[in-house]
C-alpha positions in Angstrom: 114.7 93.4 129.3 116.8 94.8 126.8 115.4 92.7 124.2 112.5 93.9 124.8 113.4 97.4 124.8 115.2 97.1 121.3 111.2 95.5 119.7 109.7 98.5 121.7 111.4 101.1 119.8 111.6 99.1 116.9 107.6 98.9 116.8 107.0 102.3 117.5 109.6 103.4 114.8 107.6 101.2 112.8 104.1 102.8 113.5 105.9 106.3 112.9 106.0 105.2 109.0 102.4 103.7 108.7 100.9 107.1 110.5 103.6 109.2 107.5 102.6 106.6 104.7 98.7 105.9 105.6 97.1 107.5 108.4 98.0 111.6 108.3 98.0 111.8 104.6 94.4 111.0 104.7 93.8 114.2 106.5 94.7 116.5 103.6 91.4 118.2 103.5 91.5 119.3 106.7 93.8 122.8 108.0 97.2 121.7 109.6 96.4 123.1 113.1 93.1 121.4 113.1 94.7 118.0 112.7 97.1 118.8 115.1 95.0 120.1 118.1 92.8 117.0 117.4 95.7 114.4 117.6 97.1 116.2 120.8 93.7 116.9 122.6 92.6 113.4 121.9 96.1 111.9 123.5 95.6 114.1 126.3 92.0 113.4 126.8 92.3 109.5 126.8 95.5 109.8 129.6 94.1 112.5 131.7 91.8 110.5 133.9 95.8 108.4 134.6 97.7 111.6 135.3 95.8 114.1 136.6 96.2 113.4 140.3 99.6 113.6 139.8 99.3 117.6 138.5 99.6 118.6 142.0 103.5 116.9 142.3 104.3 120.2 139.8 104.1 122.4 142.3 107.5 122.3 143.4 109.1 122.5 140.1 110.9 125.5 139.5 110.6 128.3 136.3 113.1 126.7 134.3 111.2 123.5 135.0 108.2 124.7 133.5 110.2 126.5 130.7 111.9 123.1 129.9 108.3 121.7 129.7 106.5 124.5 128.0 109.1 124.7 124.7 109.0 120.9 124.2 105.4 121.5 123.8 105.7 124.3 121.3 108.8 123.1 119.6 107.8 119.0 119.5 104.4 119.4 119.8 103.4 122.1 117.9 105.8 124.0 115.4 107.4 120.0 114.6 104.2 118.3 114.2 102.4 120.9 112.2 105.9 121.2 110.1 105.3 117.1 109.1 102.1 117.2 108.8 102.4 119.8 106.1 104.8 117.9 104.3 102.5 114.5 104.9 100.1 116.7 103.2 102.2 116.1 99.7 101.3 112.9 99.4 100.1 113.2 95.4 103.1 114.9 94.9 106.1 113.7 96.5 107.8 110.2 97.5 106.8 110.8 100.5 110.1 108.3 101.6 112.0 111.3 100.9 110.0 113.3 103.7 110.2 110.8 106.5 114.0 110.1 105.5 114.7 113.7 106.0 113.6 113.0 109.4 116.1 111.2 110.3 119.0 114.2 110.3 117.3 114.8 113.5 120.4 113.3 115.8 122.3 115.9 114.0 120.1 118.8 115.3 120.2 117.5 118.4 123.9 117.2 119.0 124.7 120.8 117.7 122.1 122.0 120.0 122.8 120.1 122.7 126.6 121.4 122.5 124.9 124.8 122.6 122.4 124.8 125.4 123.7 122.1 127.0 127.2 123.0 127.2 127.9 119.4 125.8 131.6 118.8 124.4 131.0 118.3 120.0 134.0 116.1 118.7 135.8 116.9 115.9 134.6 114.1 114.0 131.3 115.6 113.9 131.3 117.9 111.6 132.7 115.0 109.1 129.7 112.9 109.5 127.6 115.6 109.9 128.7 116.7 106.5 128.2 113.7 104.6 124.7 113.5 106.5 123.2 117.0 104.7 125.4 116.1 101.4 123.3 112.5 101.5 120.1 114.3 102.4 120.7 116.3 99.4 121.4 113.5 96.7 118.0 112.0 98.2 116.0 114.6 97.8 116.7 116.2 94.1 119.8 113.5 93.2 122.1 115.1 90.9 120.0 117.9 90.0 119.6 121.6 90.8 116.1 122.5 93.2 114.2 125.1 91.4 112.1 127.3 93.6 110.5 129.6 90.7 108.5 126.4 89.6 106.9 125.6 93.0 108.4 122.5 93.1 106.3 120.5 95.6 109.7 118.1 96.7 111.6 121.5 97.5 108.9 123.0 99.5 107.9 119.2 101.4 112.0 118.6 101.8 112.0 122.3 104.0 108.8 121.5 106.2 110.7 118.5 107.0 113.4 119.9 107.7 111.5 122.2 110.0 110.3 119.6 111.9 113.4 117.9 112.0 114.8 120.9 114.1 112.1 121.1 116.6 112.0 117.5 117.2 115.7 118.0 117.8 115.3 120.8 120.0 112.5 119.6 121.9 114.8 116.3 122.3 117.4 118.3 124.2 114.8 120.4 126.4 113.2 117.2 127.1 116.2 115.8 128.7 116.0 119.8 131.0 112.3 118.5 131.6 113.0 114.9 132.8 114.9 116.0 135.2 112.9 116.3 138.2 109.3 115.0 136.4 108.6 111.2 135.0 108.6 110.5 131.3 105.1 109.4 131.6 103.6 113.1 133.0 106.3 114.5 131.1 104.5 112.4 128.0 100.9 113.8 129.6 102.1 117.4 129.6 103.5 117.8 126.3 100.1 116.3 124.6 98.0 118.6 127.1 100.2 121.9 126.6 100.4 121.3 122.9 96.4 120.9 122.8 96.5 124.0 124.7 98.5 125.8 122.4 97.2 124.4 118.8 93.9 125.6 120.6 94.5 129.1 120.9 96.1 128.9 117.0 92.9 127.9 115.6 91.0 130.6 117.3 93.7 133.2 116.0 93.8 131.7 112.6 89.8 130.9 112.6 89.9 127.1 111.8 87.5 126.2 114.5 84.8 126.0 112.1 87.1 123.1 110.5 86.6 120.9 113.1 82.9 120.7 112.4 83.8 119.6 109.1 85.6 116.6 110.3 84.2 113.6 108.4 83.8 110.2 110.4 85.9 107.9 108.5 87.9 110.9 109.7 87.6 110.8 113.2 88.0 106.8 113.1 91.8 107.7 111.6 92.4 110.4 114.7 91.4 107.9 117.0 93.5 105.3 115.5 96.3 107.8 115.7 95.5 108.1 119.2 95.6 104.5 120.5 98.5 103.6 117.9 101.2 105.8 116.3 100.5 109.0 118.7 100.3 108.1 122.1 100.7 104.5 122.5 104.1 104.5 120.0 105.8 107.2 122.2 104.8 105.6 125.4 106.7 102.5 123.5 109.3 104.1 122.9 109.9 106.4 125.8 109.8 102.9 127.5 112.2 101.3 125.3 114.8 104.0 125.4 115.0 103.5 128.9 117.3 100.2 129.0 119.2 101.0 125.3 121.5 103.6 124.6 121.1 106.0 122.2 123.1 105.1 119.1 121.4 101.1 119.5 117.9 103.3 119.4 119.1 105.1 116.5 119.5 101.7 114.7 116.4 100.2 116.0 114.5 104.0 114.3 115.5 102.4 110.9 112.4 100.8 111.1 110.8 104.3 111.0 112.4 104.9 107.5 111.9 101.3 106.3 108.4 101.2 107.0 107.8 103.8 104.6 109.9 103.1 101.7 108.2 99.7 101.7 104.7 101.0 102.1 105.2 103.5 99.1 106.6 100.9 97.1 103.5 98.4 97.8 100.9 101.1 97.9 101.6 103.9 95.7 104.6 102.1 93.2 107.2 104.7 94.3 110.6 103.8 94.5 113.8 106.0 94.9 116.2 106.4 91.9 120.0 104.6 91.9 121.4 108.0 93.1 118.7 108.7 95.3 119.3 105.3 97.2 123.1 106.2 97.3 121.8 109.1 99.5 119.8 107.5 102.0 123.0 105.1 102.7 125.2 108.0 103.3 122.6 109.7 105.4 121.6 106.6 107.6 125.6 105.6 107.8 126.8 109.1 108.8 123.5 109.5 111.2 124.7 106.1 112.9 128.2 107.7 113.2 126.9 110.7 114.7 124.3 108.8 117.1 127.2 107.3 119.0 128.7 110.8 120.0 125.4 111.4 122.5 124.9 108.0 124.4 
């Protein structure tokens, strides 16, 4: 079973890179919260009809249940996703390696916050790795040189989105593990999409994108659907299932797939490659994010 467990996450890490290399970047043209309330609303459509009966098991859960549940919605499944999929977005501009690497500071995130909300002991030795993990982020992104804002430099403002979501994914990590407390990963899985959709649905109203969706071509609509049954709801149910029998440094390792997946694909595809100094980066950040992985298991 653990075997198992370790190609489940590996696969889904795996479909996480094609959707960043080949799937969202072909959305561009369309507004960020219209791809987003697509993706969730299609996710929760498709697993409704599965979950809904079990809606009425919520009734005993208590406020800070649903608060658990409601901010890894906005924070995961909102802020997060519309953060990467702005910085997907750069595709023309940016190695978009660079993005998806940034993603992986993430464990970081999560350990600081989980020592804050979760009153969860942070080793000394954290801060060391933790260190080395922005200071290899950095050399990735812009290697030895200085970013320059006044220019509009599309790899400063893709790195910060990232970043952005990097933090919400982290946080909804930790409220997640508030929310799985007394509901299943699967409904929990259900009611993040179907809050999300909720949420990225009242957005568009406010920010008048609902005319967007009209717009939505049907090569399109063939890539949200292929997000659907493959890198948005089928690769979390992977890996949700996966991270069940592995700890969480060994999934950490496995997610290198995530990072690999891309760098490959942008080689292949699009010819981009990372400079020397840039590459001296990602193994400082993926090193010092193993390190820091094995302080939460």
């Amino acid at each position: 079973m653990k075997k198992i467990s370790i190609l489940a996450v590996i696969f889904a890490a795996a479909l996480w890179g094609i959707d960043g290399v080949l799937l969202t970047p072909a959305l561009y043209s369309l507004k960020v919260p219209v791809v987003v309330f697509i993706e969730c609303f299609i996710v929760s459509a498709i697993l409704t009809p599965f979950y809904f009966y079990k809606l009425k098991s919520l009734r005993n859960l208590k406020k800070n249940d649903w608060l658990a549940i409601l901010f890894v919605a906005l924070l995961g499944g909102v802020i997060g996703t519309m953060a990467i999929t702005k910085a997907l977005f750069y595709v023309n501009y940016v190695n978009l390696s660079i993005v998806i690497l940034i993603q992986k500071l993430q464990p970081v995130f999560a350990v600081v916050l989980a020592a804050i909300i979760l009153k969860e002991k942070l080793p000394n030795e954290f801060f060391l790795w933790a260190t080395l993990a922005v200071f290899g982020t950095y050399l990735m992104t812009f290697g030895l040189s200085l970013p320059n804002l006044a220019t509009g430099d599309k790899t400063t403002i893709a790195a910060v989105f990232s970043l952005l979501a990097a933090i919400c994914f982290a946080a909804s990590t930790v409220f997640s593990k508030r929310a799985l407390k007394n509901v299943g990963f699967e409904l929990a899985t259900y009611l993040r999409f179907s809050l999300s959709a909720l949420i990225m649905f009242v957005i568009i109203l406010i920010t008048n994108s609902t005319i967007s969706i009209f717009a939505i071509s049907l090569s399109q609509l063939l890539i949200f659907l292929l997000i659907a049954f493959t890198t948005g709801g089928a690769a979390i149910f992977l890996y949700y299932f996966g991270l069940r029998n592995i700890s969480a440094s060994v999934a950490t390792i496995c997610e290198l797939s995530f990072p690999l997946t891309a760098i490959l694909l942008e080689y292949f595809l699009r010819g981009n490659i990372l400079a020397p100094v840039q590459w001296l980066g990602v193994l400082l950040l993926l090193f010092s994010i193993i390190k820091v992985s094995g302080f939460n298991r």
